[in-house]
C-alpha positions in Angstrom: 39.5 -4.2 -28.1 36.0 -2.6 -28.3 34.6 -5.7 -26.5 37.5 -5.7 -23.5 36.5 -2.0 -23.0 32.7 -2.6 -22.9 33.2 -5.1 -20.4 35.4 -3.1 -18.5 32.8 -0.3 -18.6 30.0 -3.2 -17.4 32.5 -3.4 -14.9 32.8 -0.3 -13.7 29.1 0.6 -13.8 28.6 -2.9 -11.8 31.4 -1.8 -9.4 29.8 1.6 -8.8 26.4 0.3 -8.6 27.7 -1.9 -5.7 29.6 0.6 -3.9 26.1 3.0 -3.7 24.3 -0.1 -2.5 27.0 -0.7 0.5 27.2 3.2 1.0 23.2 3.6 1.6 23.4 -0.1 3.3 25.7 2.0 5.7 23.4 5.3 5.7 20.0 4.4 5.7 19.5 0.9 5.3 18.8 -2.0 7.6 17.6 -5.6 6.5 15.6 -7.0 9.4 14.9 -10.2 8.3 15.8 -12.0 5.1 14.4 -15.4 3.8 12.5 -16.0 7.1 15.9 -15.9 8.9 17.1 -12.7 11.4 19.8 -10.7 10.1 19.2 -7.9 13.0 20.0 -8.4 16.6 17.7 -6.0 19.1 20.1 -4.1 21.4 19.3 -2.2 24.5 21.5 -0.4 27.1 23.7 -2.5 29.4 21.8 -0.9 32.2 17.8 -0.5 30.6 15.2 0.6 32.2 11.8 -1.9 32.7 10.2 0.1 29.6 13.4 -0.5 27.5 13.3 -3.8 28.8 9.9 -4.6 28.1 10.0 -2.7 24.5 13.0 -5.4 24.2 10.6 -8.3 24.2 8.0 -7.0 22.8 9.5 -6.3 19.6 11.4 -9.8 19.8 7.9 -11.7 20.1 6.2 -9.4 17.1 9.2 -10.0 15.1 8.9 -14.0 15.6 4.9 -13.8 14.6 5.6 -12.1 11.3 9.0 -13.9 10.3 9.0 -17.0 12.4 12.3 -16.2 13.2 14.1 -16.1 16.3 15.7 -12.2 17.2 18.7 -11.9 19.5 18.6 -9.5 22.4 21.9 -8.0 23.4 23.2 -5.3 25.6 25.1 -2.2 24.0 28.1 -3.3 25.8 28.9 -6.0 22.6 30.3 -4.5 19.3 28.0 -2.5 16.8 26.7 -4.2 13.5 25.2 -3.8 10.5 21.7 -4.5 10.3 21.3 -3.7 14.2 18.0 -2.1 16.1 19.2 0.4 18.7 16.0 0.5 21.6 16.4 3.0 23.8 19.4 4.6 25.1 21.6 2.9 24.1 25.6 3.5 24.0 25.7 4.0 19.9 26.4 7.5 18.2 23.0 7.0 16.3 21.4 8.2 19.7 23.8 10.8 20.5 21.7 13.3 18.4 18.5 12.7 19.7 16.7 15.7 22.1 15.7 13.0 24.4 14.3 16.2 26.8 11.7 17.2 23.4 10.5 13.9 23.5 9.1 14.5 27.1 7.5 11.1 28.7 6.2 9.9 25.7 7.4 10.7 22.1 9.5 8.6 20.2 12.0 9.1 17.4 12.2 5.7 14.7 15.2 6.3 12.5 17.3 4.5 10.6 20.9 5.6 10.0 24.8 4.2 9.5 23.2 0.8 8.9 21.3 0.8 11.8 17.3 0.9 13.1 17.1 3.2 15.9 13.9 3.4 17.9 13.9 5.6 21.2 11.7 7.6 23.2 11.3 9.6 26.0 11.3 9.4 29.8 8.1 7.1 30.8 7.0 4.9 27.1 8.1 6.8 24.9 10.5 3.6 23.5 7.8 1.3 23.7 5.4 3.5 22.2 7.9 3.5 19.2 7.9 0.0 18.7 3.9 -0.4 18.3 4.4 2.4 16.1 6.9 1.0 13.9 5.4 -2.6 14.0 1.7 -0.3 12.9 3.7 2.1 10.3 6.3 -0.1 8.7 5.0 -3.5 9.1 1.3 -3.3 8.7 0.5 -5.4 12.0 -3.0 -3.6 13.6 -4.7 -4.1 16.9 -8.2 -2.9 16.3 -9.2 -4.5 19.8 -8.2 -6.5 23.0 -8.8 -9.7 20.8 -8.6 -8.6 17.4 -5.1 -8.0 15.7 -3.7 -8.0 12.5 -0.1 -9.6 12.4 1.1 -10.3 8.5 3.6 -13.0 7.7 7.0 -12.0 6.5 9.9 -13.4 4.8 11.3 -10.7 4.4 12.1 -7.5 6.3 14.2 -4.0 4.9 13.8 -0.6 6.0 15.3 2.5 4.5 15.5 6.5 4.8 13.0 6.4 8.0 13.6 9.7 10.2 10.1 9.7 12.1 9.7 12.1 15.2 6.3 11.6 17.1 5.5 13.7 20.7 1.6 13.2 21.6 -1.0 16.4 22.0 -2.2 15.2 25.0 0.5 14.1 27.5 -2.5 12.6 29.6 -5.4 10.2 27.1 -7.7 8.3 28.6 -10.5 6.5 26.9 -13.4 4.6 28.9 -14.3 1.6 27.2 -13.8 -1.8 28.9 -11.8 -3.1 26.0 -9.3 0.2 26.3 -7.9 -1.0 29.5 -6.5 -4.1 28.5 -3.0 -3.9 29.8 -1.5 -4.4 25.5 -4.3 -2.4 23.6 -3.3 0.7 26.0 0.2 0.1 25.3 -0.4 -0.2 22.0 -2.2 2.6 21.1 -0.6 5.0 23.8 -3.7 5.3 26.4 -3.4 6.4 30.1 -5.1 4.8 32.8 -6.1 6.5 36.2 -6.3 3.3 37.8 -9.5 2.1 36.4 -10.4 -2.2 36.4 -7.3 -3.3 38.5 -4.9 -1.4 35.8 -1.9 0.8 38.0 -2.1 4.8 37.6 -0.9 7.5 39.2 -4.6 8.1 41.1 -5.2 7.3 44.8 -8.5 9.0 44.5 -10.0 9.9 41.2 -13.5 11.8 41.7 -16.4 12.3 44.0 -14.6 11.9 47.2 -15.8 13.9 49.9 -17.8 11.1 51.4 -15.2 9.4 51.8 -13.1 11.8 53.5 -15.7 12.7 55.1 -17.8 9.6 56.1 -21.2 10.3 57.0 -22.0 7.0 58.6 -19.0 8.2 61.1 -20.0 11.9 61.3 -23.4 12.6 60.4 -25.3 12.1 63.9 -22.1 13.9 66.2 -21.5 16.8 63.7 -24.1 17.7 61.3 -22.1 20.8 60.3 -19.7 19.3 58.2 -22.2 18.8 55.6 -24.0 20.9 53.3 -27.3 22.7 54.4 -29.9 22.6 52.4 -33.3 24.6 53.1 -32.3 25.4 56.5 -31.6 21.8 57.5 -28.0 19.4 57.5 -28.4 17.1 54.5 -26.7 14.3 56.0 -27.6 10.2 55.8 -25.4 7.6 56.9 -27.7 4.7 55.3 -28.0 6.5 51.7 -25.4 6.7 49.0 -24.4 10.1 47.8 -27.2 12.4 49.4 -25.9 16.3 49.8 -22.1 16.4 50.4 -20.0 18.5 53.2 -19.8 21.8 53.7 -16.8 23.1 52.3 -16.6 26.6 55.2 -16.2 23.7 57.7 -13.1 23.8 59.3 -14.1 20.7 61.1 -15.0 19.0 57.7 -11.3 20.2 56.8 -9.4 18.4 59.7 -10.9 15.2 59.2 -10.6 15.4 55.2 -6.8 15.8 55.9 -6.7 13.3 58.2 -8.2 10.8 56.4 -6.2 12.0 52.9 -3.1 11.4 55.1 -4.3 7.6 56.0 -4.6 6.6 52.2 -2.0 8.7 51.3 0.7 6.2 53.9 -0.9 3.2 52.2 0.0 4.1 48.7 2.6 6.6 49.4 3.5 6.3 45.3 0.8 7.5 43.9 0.6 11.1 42.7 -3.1 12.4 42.4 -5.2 12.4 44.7 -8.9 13.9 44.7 -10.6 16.1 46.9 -13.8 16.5 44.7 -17.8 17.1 45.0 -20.0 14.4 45.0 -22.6 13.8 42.6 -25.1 15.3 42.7 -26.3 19.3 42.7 -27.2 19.6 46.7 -24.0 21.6 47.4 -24.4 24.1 50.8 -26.6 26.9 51.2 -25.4 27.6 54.9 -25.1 31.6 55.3 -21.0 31.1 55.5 -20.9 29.4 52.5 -23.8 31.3 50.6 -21.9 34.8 51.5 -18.5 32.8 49.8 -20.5 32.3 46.4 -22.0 35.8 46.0 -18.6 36.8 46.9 -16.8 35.0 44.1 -19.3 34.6 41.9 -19.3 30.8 41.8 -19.8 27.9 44.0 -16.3 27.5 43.5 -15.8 30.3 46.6 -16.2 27.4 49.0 -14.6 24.2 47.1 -11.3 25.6 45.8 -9.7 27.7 49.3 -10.7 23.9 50.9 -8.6 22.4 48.5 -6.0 25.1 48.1 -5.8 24.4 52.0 -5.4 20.8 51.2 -2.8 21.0 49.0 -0.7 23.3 50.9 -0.8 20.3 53.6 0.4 17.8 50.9 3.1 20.0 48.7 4.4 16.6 47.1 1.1 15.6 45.7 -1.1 17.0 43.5 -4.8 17.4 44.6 -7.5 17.4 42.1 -10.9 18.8 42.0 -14.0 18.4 39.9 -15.2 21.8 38.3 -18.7 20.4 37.4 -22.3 20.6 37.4 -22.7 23.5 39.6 -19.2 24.6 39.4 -17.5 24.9 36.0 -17.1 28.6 37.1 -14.0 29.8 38.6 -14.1 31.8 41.1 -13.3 35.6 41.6 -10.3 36.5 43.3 -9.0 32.9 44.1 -6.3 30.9 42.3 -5.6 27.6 42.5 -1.8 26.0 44.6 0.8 25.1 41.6 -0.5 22.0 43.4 -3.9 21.3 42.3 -5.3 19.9 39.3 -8.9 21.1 38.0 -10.9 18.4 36.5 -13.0 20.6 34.0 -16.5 18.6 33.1 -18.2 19.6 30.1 -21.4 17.7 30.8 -23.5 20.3 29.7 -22.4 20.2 26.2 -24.4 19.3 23.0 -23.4 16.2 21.1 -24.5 16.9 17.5 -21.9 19.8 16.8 -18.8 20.5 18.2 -18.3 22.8 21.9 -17.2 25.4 20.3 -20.1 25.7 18.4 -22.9 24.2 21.0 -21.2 26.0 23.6 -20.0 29.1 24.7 -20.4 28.6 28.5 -18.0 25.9 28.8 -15.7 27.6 26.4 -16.1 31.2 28.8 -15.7 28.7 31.8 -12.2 27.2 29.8 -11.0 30.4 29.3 -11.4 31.9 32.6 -9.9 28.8 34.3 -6.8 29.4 32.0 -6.5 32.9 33.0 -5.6 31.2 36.4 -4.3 28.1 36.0 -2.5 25.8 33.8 -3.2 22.4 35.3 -6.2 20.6 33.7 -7.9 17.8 33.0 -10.7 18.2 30.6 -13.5 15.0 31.1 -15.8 14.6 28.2 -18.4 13.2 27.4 -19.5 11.0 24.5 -22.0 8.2 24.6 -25.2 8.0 25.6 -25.9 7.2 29.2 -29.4 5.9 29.1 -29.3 3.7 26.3 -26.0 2.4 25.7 -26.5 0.1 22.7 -28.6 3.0 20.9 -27.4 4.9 17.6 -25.7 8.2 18.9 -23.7 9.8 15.8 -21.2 12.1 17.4 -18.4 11.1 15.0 -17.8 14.2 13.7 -17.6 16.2 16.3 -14.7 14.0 18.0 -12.2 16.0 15.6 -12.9 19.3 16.3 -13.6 18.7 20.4 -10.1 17.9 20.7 -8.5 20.2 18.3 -10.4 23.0 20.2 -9.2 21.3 23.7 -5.5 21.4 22.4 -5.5 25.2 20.9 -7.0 26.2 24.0 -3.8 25.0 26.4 -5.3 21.6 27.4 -2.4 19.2 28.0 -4.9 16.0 29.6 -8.1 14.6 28.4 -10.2 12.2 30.2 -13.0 10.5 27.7 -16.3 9.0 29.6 -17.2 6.4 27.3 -18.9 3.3 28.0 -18.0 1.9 31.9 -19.6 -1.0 30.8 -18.8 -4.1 28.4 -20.2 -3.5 25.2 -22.3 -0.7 23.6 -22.4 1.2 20.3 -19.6 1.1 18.2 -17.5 0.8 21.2 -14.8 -0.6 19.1 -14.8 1.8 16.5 -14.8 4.6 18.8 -12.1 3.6 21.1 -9.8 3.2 18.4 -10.9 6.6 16.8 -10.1 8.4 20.8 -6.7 6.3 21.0 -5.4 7.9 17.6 -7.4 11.1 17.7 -5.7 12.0 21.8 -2.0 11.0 20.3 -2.4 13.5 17.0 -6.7 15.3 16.8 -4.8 16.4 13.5 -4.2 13.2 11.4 -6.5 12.1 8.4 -9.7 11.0 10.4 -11.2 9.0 7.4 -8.4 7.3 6.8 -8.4 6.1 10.7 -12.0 5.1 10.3 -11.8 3.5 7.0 -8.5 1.5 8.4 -10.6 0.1 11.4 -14.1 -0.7 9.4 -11.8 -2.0 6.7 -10.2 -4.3 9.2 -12.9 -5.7 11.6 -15.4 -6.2 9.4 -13.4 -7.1 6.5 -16.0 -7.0 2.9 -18.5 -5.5 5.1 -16.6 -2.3 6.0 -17.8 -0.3 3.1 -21.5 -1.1 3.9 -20.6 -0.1 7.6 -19.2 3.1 6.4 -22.3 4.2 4.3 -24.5 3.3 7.2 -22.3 5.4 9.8 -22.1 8.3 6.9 -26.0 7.9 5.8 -26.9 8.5 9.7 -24.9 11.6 10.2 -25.6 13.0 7.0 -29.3 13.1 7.8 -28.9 14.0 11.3 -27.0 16.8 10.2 -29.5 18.0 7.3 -32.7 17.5 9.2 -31.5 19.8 12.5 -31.4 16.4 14.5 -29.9 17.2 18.0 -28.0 15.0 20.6 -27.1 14.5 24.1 -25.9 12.5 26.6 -29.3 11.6 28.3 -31.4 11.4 25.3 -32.9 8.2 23.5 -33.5 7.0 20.1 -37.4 8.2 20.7 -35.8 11.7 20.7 -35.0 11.4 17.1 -37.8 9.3 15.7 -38.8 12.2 13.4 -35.0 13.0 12.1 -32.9 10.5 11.6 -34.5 7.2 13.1 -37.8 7.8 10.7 -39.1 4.6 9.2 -38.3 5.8 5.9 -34.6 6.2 7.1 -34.4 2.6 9.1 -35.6 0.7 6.1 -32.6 2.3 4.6 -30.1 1.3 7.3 -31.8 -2.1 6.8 -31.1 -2.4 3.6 -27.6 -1.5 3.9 -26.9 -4.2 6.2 -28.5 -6.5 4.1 -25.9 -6.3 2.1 -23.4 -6.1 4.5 -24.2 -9.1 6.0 -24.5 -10.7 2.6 -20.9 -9.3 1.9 -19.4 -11.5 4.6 -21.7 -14.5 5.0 -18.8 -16.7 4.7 -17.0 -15.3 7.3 -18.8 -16.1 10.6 -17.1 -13.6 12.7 -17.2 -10.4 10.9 -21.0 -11.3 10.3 -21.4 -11.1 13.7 -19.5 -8.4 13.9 -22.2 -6.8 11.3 -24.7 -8.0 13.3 -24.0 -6.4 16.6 -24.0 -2.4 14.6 -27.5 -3.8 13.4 -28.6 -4.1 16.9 -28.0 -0.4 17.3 -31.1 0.0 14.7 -33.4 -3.4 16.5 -32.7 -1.9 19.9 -33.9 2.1 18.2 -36.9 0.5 16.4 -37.8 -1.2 20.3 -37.1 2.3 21.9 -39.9 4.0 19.7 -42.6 1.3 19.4 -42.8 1.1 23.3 -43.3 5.0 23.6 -45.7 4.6 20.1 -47.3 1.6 21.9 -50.1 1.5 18.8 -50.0 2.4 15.4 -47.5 1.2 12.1 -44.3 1.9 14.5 -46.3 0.6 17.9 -45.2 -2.4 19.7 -48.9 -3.5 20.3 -51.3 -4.2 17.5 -55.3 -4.7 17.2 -56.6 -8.6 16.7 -60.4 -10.0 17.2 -60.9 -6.1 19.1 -57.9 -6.9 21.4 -54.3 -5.3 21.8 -51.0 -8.2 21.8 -48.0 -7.8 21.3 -46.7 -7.7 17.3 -44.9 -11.2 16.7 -41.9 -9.0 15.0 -41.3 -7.0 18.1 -41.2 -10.1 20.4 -38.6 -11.5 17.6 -36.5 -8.6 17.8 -36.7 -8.5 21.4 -35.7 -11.6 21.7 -32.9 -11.4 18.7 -31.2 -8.1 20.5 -31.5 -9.9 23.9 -29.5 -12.3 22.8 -26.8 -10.5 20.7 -26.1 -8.5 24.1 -25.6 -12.1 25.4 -23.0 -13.1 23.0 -21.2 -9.6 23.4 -21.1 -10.0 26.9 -23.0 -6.3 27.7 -23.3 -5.9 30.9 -26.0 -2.7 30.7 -28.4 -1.3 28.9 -28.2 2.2 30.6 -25.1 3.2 32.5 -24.9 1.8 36.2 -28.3 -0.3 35.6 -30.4 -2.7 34.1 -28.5 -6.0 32.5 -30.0 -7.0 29.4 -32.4 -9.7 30.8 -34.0 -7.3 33.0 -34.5 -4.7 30.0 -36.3 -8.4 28.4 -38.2 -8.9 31.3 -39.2 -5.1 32.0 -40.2 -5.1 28.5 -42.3 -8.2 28.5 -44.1 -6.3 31.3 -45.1 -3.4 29.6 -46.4 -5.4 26.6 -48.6 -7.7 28.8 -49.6 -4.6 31.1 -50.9 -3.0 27.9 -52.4 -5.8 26.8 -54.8 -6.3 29.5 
């Protein structure tokens, strides 16, 4: 008797055990995959949109990398089942309580309830955005860049008690570096484009267009006075690129701007923006109309924005966009901007060692004021360094804060100059930092970075991270300063001394030692070593002679050191095999930096 009652309560427990394993199957618990065979089928709405569509197939070829499986795609229109994922809106009552509205364009909610994987988002990617998110979260894959992803092989795939809601910061993030604009890595990691390298955006115009509103080659020699006056005299050439720009009082200038607007606005009557924007440079007009306009306002902003606030009245279903930069981060007194316009807010000025809101207070007075006014921006920042591309510039830590202090302050669109080019220090690294950093500035930014090093440089990544915390420590604790236009020469006395690149040196010694079977993540080491070869070039041309000179004394004659010609050579190449395009933004490749080079060693040699 005592044995047919244990069993019975064996049983029982068995029996009850069960029953909670089928009630939390039917809850929270989907099995995607089991024994490298698909158990779920990958629905969407009978009806989906392209993004649903797309998400559809997406998900269906990640799934078949990591399972080698083959995942059904069905419309909502067939019968529920267990084990199913819901993408987008589709006809099922897990979706029913979902604020599609929070999610805006693109949040996402990844969920799983009555047996079921849910992923869904809002009105533009928001879906798609969930499924890199839940590939990245719940299955480990990473893309670290264009080329380099991390996809894991599994058997076997289950998923329980998920109930994720994500809504990005920024509802506009944007990140210049070449590698950012490939078509998957900005889908992937939730990145905007304007309409950069061939890629679609919203932006018929993006900056700097008044030249070509206003063509000078058409205009200059019949009306002078649509452009700016400098000195008494029309600043106008039809040969030269961005010399002076119009005069903004002009009604003339006006006409044709809107004429021309008009033209490109019938050929790509889609897009949204549409800029009506400075040129580049600081020769704005000194005429006596629009010189009585600034001392009026109190900014060079008295002429630009009642020209575009004229412009956009013209155009109510667009929105024109203006540059507040340079000489015009101001706004001015007395004049808002149309609902219509979007201001482009530069912070060029800016230091790049500590964060704006410490380094400064004129751009945050000019943010301030402009949100007094408005509530349409776009913040550009910047965070490389323009004249020398491939040199060290540690700004890491101030990438944070610069966007948690954009997004207190009411910024809703960030725009990152990076590196136009191909290539350039830590470009990698840094465009997967701004990709995570513009969806949430307030997740775990070590873990990020540790992630990525960990990832592309595999047994090196530790060495990587002492040599990127080793810079900005000392940077930090001998007062070293940074900005945009500077050059490793600047700092040859802080944190690029000899004593401190022997100790970068020996760090990727071992780095490289670390991974010396592993061809490509040596090489991968290699290229953050170049940051240091191209630093130690930078100071031994401006030291010429001496211990750190490129040019030493032999038989009472100056040549060239035979270890400066090596590293020239060795960097040279490496920008070869990386495909850099520049040295310094806009100019000089990397043979002609070799060959301009050359020339200064035999020049001094003579």
């Amino acid at each position: 008797m005592k044995t047919k009652i244990k069993s019975l309560t064996y049983l029982t427990i068995a029996f009850i055990a069960m029953a909670l394993f089928f009630a939390s199957c039917q809850s929270d618990s989907v099995t995607v995959c089991r024994n490298g065979k698909a158990v779920s089928r990958i629905v969407i709405p009978s009806n989906p949109t392209e993004v649903e569509r797309h998400s559809s197939i997406v998900l269906q070829n990640y799934l078949k990398q990591i399972t080698g499986a083959g995942f059904e795609i069905v419309s909502d229109d067939k019968p529920a089942k267990n084990n199913d994922i819901n993408l987008g809106k589709v006809n099922r009552p897990e979706t029913d309580e979902i604020d599609f509205a929070e999610l805006e364009e693109d949040g996402f909610v990844i969920l799983t309830k009555n047996g079921r994987l849910t992923i869904a988002g809002g009105s533009e990617k928001g879906t798609l955005y969930g499924v890199y998110n839940f590939l990245e979260k719940y299955l480990d894959c990473r893309k670290y860049t264009s080329k380099i992803s991390v996809i894991p092989a599994r058997f076997n795939i289950a998923v329980n008690n998920i109930n994720d809601k994500e809504i990005p910061v920024f509802q506009f993030r944007e990140v210049l570096y070449r590698d950012a604009y490939n078509p998957e890595y900005m889908e992937w990691h939730g990145l905007d484009n304007h309409g950069s390298y061939n890629q679609k955006g919203d932006w018929g115009l993006w900056c700097h267009t008044t030249h070509r509103l206003v063509p000078p080659q058409d205009y200059c020699a019949s009306h002078p006075e649509y452009y700016s006056m400098i000195n008494g005299k029309r600043l106008c050439s039809a040969e030269e690129h961005n010399v002076g720009d119009i005069c903004f009082s002009s009604e003339g200038a006006l006409d044709v701007a809107y004429k021309n607007l008009m033209e490109l606005m019938d050929e790509k009557p889609e897009l949204t923006y549409w800029s009506v924007s400075q040129m580049d440079n600081a020769q704005y007009c000194q005429c006596p109309k629009c010189h009585t306009a600034y001392e009026e306002s109190g900014s060079t902003q008295g002429t630009i924005l009642p020209f575009v606030n004229k412009m956009a009245k013209r155009f109510p279903d667009k929105i024109i966009s203006t540059l507040s930069y340079w000489y015009s981060t101001r706004p001015p007194k007395g004049i808002k901007p149309e609902k219509n316009v979007n201001i482009l807010l530069c912070n060029i000025g800016s230091p790049r060692h500590i964060p704006i809101e410490e380094g400064d207070s004129t751009f945050c007075a000019d943010l301030e004021a402009w949100r007094k006014i408005h509530d349409n921006f776009l913040i550009w920042d910047y965070v490389i360094q323009f004249s020398n591309l491939i040199a060290p510039f540690p700004n890491l830590r101030t990438l944070q804060p610069n966007l948690q202090y954009l997004h207190k302050n009411g910024v809703t669109a960030v725009f990152e100059q990076a590196n136009r080019e191909t290539g350039g220090e830590f470009c990698e690294l840094k465009a997967y930092i701004f990709a995570k950093l513009m969806w949430d500035p307030y997740q775990d930014l070590d873990a990020v970075i540790d992630d990525f090093l960990n990832g592309y440089y595999g047994y090196a990544g530790k060495y990587i991270r002492e040599y990127i915390d080793l810079m900005h420590n000392t940077m930090e604790k001998t007062g070293a300063k940074l900005n945009i236009f500077g050059r490793p020469w600047d700092n040859r006395n802080t944190f690029l001394t000899e004593e401190m690149i022997d100790k970068y040196y020996a760090i990727f010694d071992k780095a490289e030692e670390a991974v010396k079977d592993y061809p490509d993540q040596q090489f991968r080491v290699k290229t953050v070593r170049m940051q240091i070869d191209y630093a130690v070039l930078d100071i031994a041309k401006e030291e010429v002679t001496g211990k750190r000179g490129a040019l030493e004394e032999k038989d009472g004659k100056l040549e060239p050191k035979r270890e400066i010609k090596d590293l020239l050579k060795s960097v040279i190449a490496l920008c070869d095999l990386n495909g850099v395009t520049r040295i310094h933004e806009w100019h000089t490749p990397p043979r002609e930096y070799m060959k301009k080079y050359n020339e200064f060693l035999e020049e001094n040699c003579k």
